[in-house]
PDB file of N, CA, C and O in Angstrom, chain B, residues numbered from 101:
ATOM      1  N   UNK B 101      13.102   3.560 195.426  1.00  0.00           N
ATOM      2  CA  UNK B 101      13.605   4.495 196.405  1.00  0.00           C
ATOM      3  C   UNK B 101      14.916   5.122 195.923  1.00  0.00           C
ATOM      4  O   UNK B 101      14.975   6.351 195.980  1.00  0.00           O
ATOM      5  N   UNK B 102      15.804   4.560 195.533  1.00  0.00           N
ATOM      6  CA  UNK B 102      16.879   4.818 194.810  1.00  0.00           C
ATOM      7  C   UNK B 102      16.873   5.778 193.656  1.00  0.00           C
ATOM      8  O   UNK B 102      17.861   6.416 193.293  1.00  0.00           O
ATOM      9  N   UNK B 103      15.895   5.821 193.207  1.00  0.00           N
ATOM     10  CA  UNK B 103      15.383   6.600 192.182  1.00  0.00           C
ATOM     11  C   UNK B 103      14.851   7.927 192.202  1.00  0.00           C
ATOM     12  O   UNK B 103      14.964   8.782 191.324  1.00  0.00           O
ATOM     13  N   UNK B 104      14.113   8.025 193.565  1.00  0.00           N
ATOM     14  CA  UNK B 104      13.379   8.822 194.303  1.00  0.00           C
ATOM     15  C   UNK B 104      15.042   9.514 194.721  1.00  0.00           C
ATOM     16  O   UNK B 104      15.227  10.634 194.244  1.00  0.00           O
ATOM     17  N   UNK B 105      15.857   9.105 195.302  1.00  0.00           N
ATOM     18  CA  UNK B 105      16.881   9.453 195.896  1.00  0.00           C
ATOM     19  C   UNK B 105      17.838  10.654 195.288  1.00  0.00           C
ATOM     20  O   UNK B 105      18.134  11.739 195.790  1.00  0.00           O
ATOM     21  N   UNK B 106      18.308   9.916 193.707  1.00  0.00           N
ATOM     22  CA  UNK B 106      19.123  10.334 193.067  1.00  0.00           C
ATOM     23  C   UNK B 106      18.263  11.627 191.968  1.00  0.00           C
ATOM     24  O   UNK B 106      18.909  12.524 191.426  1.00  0.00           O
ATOM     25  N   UNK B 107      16.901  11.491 191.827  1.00  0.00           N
ATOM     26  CA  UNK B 107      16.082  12.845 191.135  1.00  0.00           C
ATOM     27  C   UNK B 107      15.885  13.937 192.521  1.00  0.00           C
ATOM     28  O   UNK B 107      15.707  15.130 192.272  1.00  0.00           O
ATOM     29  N   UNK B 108      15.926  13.455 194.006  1.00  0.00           N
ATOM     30  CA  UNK B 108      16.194  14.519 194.692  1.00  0.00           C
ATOM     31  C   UNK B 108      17.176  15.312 194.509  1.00  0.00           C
ATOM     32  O   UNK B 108      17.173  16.542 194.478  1.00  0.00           O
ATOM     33  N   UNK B 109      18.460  14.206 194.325  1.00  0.00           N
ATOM     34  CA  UNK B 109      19.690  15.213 194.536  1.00  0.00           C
ATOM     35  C   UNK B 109      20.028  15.922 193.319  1.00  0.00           C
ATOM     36  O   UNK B 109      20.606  16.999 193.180  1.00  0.00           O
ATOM     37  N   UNK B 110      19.666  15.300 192.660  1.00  0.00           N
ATOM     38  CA  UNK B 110      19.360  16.230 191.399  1.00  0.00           C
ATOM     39  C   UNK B 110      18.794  17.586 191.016  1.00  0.00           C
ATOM     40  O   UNK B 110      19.228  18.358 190.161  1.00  0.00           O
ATOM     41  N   UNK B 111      17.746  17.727 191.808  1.00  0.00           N
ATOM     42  CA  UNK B 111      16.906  18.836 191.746  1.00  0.00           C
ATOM     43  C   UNK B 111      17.872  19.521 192.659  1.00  0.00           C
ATOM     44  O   UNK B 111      17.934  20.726 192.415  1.00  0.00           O
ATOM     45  N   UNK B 112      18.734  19.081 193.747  1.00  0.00           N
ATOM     46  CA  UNK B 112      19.491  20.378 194.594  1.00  0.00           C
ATOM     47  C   UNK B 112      20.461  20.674 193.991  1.00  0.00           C
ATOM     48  O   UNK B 112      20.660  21.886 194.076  1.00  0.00           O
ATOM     49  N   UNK B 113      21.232  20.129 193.370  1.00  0.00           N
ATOM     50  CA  UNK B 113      22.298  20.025 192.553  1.00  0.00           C
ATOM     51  C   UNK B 113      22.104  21.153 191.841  1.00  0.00           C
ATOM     52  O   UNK B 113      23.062  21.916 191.709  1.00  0.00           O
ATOM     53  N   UNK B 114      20.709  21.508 191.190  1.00  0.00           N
ATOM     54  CA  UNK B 114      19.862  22.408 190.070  1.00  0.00           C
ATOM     55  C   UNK B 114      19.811  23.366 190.908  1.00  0.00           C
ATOM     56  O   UNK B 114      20.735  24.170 190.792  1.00  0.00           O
ATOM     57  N   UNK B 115      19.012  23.587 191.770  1.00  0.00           N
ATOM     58  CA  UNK B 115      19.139  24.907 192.562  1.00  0.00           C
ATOM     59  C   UNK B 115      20.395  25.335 193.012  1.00  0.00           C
ATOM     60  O   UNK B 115      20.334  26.562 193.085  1.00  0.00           O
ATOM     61  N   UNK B 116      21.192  25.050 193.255  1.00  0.00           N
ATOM     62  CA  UNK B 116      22.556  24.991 193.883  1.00  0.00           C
ATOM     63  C   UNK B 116      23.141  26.095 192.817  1.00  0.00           C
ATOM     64  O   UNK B 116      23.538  27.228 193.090  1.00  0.00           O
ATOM     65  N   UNK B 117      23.087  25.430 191.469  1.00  0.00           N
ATOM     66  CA  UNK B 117      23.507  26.267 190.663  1.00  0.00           C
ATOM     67  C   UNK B 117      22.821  26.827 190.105  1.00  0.00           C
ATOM     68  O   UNK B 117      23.282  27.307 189.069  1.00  0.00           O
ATOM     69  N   UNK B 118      21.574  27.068 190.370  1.00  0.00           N
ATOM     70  CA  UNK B 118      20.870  28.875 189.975  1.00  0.00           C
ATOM     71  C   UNK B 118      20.941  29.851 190.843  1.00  0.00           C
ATOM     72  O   UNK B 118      20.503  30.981 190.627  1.00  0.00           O
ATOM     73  N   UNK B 119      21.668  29.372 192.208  1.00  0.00           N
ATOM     74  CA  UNK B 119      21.966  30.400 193.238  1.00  0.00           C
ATOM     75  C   UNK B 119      22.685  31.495 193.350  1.00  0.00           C
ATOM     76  O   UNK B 119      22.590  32.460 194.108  1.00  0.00           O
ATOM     77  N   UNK B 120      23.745  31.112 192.123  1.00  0.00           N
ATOM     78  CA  UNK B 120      24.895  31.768 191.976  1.00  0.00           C
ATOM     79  C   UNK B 120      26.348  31.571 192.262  1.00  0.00           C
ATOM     80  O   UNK B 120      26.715  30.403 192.142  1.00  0.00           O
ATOM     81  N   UNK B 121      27.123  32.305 192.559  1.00  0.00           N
ATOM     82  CA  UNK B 121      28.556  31.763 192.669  1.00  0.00           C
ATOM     83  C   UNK B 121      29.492  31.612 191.491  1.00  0.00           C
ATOM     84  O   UNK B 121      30.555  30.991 191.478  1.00  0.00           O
ATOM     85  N   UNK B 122      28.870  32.343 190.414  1.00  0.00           N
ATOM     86  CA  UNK B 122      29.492  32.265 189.133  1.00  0.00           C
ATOM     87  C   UNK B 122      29.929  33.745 188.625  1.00  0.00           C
ATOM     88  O   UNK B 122      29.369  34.795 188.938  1.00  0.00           O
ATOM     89  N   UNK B 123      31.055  33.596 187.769  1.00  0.00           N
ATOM     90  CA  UNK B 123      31.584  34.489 187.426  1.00  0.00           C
ATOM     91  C   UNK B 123      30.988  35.872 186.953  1.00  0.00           C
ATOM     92  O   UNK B 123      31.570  36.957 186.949  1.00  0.00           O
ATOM     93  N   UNK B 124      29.735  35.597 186.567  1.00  0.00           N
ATOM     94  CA  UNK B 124      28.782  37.083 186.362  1.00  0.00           C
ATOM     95  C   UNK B 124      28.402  37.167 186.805  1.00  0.00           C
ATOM     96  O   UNK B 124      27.678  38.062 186.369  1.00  0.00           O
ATOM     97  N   UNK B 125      27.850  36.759 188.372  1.00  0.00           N
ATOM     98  CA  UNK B 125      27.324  37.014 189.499  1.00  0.00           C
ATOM     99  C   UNK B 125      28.784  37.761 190.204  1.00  0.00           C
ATOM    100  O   UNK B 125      28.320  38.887 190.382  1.00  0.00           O
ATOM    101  N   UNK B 126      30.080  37.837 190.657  1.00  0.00           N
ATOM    102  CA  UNK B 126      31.156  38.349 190.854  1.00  0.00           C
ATOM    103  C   UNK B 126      31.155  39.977 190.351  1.00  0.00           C
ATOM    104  O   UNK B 126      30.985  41.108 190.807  1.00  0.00           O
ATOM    105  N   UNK B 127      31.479  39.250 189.041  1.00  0.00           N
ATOM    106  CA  UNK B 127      30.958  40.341 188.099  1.00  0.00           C
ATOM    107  C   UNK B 127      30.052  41.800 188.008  1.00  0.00           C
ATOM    108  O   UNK B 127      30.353  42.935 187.639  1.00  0.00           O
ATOM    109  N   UNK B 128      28.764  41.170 188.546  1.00  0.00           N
ATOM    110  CA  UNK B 128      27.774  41.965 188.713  1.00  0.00           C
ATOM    111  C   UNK B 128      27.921  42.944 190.086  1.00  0.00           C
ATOM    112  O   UNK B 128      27.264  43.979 190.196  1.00  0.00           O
ATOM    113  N   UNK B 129      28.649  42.587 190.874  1.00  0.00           N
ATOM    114  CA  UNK B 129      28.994  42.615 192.111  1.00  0.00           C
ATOM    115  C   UNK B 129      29.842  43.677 192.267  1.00  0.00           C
ATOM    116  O   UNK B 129      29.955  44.577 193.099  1.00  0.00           O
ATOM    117  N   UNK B 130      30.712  43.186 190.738  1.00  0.00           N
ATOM    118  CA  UNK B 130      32.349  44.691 191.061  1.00  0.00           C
ATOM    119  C   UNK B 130      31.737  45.621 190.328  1.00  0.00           C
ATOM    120  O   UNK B 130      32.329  46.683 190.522  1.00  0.00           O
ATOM    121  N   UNK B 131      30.511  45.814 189.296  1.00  0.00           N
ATOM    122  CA  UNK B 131      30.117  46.716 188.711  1.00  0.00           C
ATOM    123  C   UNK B 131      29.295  47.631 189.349  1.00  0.00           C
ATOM    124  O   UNK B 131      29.348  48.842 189.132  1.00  0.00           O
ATOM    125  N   UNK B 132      28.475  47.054 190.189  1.00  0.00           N
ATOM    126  CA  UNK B 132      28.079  48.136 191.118  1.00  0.00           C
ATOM    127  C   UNK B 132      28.985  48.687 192.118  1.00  0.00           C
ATOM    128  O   UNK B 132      28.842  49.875 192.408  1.00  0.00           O
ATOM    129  N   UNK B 133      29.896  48.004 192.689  1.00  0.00           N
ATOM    130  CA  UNK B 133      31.017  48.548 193.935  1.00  0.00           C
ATOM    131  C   UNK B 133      31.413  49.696 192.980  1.00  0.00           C
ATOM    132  O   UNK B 133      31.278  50.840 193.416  1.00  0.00           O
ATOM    133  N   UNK B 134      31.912  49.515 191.660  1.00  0.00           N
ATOM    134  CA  UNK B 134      33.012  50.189 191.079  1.00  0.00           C
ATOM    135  C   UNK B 134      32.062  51.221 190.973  1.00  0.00           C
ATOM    136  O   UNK B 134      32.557  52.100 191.679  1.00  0.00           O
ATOM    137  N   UNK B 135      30.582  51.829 190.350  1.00  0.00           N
ATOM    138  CA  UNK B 135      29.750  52.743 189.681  1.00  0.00           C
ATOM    139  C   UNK B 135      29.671  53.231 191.169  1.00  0.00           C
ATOM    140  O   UNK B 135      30.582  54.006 191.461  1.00  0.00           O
ATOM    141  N   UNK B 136      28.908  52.988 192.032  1.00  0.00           N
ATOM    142  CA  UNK B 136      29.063  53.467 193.843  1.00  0.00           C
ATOM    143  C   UNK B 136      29.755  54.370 193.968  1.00  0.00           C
ATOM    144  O   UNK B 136      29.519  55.533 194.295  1.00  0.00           O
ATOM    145  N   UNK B 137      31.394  53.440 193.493  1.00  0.00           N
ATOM    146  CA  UNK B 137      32.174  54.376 194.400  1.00  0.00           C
ATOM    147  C   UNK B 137      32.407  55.952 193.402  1.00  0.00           C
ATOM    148  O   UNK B 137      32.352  57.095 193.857  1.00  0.00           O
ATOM    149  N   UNK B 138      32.633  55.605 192.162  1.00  0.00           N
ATOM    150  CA  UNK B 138      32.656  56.496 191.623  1.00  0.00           C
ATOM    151  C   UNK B 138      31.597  57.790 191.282  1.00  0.00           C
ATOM    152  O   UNK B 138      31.954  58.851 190.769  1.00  0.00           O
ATOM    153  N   UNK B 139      30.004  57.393 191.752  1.00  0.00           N
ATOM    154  CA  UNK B 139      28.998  58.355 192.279  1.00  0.00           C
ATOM    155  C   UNK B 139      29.097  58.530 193.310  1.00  0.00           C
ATOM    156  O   UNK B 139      28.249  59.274 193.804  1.00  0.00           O
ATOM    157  N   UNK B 140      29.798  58.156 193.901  1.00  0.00           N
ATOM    158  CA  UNK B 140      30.333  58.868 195.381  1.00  0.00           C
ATOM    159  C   UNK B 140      31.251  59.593 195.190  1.00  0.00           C
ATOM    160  O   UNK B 140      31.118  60.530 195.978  1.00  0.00           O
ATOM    161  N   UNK B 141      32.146  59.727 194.584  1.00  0.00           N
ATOM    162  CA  UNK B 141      33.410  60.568 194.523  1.00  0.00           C
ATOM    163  C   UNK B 141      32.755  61.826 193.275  1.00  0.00           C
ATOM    164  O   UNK B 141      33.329  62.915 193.271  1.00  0.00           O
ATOM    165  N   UNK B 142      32.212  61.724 192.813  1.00  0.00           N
ATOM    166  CA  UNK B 142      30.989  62.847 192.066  1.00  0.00           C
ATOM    167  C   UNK B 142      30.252  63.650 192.647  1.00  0.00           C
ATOM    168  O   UNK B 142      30.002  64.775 192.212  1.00  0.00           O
ATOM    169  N   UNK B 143      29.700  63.054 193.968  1.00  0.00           N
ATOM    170  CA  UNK B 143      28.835  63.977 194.963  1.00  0.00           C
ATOM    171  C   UNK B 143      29.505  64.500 195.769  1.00  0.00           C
ATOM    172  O   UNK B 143      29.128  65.462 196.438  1.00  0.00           O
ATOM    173  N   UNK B 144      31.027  63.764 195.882  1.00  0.00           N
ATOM    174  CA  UNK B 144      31.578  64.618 196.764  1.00  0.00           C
ATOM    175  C   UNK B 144      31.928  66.128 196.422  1.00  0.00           C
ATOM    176  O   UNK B 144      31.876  67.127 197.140  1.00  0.00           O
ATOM    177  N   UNK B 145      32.354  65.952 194.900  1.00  0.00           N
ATOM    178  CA  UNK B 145      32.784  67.196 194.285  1.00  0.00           C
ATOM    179  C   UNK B 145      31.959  68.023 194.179  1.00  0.00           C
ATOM    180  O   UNK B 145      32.133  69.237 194.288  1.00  0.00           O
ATOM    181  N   UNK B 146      30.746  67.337 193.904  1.00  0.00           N
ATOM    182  CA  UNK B 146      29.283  68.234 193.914  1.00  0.00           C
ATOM    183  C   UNK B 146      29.708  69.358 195.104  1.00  0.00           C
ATOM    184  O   UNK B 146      29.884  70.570 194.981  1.00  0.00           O
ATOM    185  N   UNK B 147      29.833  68.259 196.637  1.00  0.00           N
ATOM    186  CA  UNK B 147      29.406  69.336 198.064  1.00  0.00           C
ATOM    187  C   UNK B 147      30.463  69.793 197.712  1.00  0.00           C
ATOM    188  O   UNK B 147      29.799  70.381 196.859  1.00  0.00           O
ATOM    189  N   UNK B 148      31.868  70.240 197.442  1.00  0.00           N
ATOM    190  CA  UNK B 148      32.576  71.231 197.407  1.00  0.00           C
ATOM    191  C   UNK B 148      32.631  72.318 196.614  1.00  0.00           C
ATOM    192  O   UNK B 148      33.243  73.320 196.985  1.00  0.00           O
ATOM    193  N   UNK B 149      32.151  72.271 195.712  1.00  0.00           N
ATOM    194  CA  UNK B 149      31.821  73.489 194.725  1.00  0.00           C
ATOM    195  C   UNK B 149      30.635  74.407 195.498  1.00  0.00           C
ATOM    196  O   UNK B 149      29.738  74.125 196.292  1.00  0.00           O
ATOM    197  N   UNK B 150      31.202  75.937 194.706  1.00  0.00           N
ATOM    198  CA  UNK B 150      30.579  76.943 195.440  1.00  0.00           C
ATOM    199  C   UNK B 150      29.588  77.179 193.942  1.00  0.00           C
ATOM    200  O   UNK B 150      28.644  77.969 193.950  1.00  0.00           O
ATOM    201  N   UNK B 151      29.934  76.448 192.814  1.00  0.00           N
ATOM    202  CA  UNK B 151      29.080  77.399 192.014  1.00  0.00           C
ATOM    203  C   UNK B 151      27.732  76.249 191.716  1.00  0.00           C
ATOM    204  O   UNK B 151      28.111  75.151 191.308  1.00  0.00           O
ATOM    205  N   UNK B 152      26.253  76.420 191.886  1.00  0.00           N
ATOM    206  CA  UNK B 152      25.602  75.489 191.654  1.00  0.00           C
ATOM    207  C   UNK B 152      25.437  74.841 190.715  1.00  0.00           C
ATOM    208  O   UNK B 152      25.335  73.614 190.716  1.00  0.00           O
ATOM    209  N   UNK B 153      25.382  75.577 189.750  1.00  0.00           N
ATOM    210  CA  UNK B 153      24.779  74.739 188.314  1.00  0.00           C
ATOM    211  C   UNK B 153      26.344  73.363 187.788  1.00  0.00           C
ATOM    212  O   UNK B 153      26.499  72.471 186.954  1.00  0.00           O
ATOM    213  N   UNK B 154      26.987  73.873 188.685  1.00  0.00           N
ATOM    214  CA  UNK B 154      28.278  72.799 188.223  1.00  0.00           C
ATOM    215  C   UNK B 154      28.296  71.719 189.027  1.00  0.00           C
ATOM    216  O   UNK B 154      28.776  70.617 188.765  1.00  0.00           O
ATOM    217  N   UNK B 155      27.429  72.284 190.620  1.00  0.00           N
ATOM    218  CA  UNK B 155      27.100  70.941 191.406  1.00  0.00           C
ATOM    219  C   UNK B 155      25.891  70.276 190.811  1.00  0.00           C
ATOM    220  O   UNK B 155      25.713  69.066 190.668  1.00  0.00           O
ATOM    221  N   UNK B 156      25.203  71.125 190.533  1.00  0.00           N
ATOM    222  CA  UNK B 156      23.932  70.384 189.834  1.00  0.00           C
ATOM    223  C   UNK B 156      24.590  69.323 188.709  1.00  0.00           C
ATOM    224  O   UNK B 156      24.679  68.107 188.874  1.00  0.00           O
ATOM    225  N   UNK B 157      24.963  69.958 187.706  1.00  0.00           N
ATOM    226  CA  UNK B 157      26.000  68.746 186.940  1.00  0.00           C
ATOM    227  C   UNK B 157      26.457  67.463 187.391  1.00  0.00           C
ATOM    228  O   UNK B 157      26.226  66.355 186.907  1.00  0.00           O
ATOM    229  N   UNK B 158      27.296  67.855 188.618  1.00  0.00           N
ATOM    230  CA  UNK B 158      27.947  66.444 188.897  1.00  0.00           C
ATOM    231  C   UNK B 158      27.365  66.035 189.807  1.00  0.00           C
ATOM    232  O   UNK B 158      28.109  65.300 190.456  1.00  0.00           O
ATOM    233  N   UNK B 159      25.587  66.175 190.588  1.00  0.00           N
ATOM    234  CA  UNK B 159      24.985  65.603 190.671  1.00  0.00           C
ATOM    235  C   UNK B 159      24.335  64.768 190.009  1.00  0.00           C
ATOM    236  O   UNK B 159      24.343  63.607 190.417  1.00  0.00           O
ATOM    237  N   UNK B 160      23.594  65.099 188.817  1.00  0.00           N
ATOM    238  CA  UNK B 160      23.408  64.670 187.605  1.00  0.00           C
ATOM    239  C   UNK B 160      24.051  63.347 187.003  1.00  0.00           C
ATOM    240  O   UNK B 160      23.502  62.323 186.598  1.00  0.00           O
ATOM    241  N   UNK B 161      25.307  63.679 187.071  1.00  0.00           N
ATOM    242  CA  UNK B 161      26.385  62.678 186.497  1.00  0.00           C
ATOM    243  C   UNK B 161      26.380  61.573 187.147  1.00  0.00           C
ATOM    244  O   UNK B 161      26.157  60.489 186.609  1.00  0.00           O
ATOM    245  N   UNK B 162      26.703  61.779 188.761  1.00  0.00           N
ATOM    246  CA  UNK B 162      26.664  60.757 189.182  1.00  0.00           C
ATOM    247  C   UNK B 162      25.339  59.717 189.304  1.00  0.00           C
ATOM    248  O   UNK B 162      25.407  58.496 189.449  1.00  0.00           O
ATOM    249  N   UNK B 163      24.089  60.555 189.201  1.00  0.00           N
ATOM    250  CA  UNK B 163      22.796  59.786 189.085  1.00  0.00           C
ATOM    251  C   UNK B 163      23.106  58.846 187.733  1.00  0.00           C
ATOM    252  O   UNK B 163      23.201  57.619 187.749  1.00  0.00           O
ATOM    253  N   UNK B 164      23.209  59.500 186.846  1.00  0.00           N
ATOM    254  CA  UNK B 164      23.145  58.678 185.280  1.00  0.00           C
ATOM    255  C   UNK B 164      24.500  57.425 185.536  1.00  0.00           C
ATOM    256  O   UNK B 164      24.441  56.371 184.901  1.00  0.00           O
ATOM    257  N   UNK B 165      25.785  57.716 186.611  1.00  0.00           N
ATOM    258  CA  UNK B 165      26.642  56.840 186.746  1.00  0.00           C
ATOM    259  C   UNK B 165      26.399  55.560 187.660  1.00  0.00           C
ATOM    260  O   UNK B 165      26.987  54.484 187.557  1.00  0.00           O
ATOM    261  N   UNK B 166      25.193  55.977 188.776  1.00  0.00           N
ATOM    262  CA  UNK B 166      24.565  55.032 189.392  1.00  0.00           C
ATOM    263  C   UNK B 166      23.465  54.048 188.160  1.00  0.00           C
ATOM    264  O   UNK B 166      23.551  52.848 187.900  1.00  0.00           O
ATOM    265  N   UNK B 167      22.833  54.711 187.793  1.00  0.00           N
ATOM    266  CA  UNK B 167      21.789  53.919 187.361  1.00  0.00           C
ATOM    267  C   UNK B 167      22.083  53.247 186.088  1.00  0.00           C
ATOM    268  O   UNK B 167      21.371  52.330 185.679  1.00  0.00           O
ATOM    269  N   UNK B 168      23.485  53.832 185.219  1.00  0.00           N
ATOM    270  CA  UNK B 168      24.214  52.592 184.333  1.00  0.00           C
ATOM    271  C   UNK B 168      24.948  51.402 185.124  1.00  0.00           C
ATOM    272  O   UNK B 168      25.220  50.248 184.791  1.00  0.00           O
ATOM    273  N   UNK B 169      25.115  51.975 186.043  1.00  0.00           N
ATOM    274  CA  UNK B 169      25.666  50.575 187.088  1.00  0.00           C
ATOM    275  C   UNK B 169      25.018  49.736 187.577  1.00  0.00           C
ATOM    276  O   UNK B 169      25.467  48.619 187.836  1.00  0.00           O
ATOM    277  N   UNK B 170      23.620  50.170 187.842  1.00  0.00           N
ATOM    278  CA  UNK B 170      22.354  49.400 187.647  1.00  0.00           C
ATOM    279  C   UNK B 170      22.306  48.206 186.386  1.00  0.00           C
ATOM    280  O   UNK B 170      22.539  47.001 186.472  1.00  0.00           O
ATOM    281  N   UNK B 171      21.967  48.917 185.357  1.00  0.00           N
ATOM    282  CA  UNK B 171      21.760  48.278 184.151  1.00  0.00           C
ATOM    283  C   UNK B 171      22.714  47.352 183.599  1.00  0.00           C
ATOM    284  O   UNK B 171      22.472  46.376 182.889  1.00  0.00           O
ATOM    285  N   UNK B 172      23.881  47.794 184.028  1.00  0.00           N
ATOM    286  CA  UNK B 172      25.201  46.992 183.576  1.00  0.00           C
ATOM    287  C   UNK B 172      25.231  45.624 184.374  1.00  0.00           C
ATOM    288  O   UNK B 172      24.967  44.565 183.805  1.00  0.00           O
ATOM    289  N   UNK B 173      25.518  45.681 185.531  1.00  0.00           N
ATOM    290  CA  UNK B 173      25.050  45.156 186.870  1.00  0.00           C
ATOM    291  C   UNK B 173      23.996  43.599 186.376  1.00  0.00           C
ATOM    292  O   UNK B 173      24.290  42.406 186.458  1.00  0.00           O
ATOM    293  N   UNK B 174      22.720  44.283 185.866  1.00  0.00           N
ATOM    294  CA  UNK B 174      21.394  43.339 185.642  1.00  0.00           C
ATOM    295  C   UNK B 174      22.114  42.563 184.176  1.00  0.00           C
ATOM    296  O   UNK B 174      22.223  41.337 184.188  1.00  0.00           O
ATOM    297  N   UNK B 175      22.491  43.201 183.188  1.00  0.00           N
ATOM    298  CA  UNK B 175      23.244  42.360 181.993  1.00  0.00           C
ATOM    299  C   UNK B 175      23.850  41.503 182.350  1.00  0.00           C
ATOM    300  O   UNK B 175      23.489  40.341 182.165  1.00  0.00           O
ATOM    301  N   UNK B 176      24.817  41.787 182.893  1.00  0.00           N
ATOM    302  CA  UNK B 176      26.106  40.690 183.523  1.00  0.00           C
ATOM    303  C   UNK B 176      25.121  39.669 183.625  1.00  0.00           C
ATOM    304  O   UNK B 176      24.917  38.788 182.791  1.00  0.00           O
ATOM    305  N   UNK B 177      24.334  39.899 185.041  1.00  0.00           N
ATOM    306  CA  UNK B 177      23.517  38.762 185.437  1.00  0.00           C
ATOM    307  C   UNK B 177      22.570  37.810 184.749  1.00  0.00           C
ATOM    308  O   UNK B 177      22.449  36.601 184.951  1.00  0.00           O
ATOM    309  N   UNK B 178      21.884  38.626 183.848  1.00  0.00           N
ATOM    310  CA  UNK B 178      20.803  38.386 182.881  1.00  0.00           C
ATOM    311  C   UNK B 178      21.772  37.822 182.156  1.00  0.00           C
ATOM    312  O   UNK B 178      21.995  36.736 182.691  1.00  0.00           O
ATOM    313  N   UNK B 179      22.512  37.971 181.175  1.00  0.00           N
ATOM    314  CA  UNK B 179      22.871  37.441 180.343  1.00  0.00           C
ATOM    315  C   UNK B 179      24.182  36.570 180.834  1.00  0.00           C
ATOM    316  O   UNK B 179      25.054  36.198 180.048  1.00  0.00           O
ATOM    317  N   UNK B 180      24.193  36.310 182.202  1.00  0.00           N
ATOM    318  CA  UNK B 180      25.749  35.354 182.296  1.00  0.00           C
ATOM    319  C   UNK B 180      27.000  35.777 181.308  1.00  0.00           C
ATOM    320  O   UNK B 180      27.574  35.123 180.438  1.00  0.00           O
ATOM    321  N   UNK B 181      27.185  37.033 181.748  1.00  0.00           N
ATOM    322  CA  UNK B 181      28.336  37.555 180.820  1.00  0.00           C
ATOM    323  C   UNK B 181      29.078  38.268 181.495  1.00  0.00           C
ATOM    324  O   UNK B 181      28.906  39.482 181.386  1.00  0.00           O
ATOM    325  N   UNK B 182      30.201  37.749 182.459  1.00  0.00           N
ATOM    326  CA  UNK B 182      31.363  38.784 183.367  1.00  0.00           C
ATOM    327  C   UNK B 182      31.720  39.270 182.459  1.00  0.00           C
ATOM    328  O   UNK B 182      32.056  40.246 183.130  1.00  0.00           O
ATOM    329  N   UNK B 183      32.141  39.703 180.960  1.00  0.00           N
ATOM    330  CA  UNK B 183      32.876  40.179 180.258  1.00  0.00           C
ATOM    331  C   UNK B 183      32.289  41.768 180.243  1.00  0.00           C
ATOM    332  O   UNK B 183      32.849  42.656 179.600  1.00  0.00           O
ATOM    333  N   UNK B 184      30.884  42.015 181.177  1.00  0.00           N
ATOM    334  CA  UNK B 184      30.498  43.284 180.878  1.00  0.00           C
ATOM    335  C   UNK B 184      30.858  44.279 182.035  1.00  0.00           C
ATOM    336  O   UNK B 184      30.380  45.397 182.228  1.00  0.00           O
ATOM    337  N   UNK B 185      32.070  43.431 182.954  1.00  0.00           N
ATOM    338  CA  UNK B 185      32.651  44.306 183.941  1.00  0.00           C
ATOM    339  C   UNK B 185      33.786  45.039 183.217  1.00  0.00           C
ATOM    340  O   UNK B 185      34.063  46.221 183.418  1.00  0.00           O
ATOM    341  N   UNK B 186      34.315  44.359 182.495  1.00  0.00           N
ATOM    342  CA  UNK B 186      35.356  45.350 181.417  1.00  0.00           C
ATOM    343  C   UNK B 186      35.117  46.181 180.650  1.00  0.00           C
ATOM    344  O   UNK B 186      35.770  47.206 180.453  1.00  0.00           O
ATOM    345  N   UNK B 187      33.929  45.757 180.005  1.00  0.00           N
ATOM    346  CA  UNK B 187      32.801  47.256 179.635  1.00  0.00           C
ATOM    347  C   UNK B 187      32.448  48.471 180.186  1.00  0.00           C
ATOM    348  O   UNK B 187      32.298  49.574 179.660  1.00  0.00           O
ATOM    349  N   UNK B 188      32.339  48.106 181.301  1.00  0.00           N
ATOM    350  CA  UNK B 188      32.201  49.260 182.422  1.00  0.00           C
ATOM    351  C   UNK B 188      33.519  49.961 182.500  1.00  0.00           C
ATOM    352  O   UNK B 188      33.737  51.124 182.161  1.00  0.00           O
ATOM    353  N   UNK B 189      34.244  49.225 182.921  1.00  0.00           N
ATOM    354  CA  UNK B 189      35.229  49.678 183.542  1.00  0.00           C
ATOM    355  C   UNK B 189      36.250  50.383 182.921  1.00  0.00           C
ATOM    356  O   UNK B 189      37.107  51.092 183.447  1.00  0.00           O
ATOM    357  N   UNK B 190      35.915  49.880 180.687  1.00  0.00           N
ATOM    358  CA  UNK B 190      36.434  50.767 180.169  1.00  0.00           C
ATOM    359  C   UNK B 190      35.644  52.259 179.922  1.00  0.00           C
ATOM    360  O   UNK B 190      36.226  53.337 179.795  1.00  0.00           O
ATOM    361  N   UNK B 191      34.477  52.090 179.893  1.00  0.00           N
ATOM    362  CA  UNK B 191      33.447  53.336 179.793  1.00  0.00           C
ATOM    363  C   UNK B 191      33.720  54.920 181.396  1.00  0.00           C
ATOM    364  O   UNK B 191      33.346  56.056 181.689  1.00  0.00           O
ATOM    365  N   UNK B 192      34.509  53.918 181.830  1.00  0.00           N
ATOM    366  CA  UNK B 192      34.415  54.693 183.237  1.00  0.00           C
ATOM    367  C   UNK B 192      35.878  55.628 182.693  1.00  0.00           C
ATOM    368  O   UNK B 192      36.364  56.493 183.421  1.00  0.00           O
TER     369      UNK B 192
END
């Protein structure tokens, strides 16, 4: 029983920490806030421009700035590597 006991807590112990709570999970977290906000502040400029093809642009931009924030985002995670929020954040 004892045995039975301590390979339970074991196995939660294991899930516990594939749940997350680790530094590239954080990580992954400020890379999308940070890409967000900054395709947000892209579309904004978009709606204020009168000339289109320049909103079209920084529509554009901000799509390709969302969906590297995506990808960046999944690295961190995938590869347990917070170091790829500084990546970002210098690319930005």
């Amino acid at each position: 029983m004892k045995t039975m006991m301590t390979a339970t807590g074991l196995a939660a112990l294991m899930l516990l920490g594939a749940c997350g709570g680790n530094a590239d999970d954080k990580a992954a977290d400020n890379i999308e806030a940070m890409t967000e906000n900054r395709a947000d502040a892209l579309e904004d400029q978009a709606d204020m421009t009168s000339n289109e093809q320049v909103s079209d642009a920084l529509e554009a931009q901000a799509e390709n700035v969302r969906d590297m924030g995506e990808d960046a985002a999944d690295k961190a995670d995938d590869d347990d590597n917070a170091q790829v929020e500084q990546a970002v954040r210098n690319a930005m």
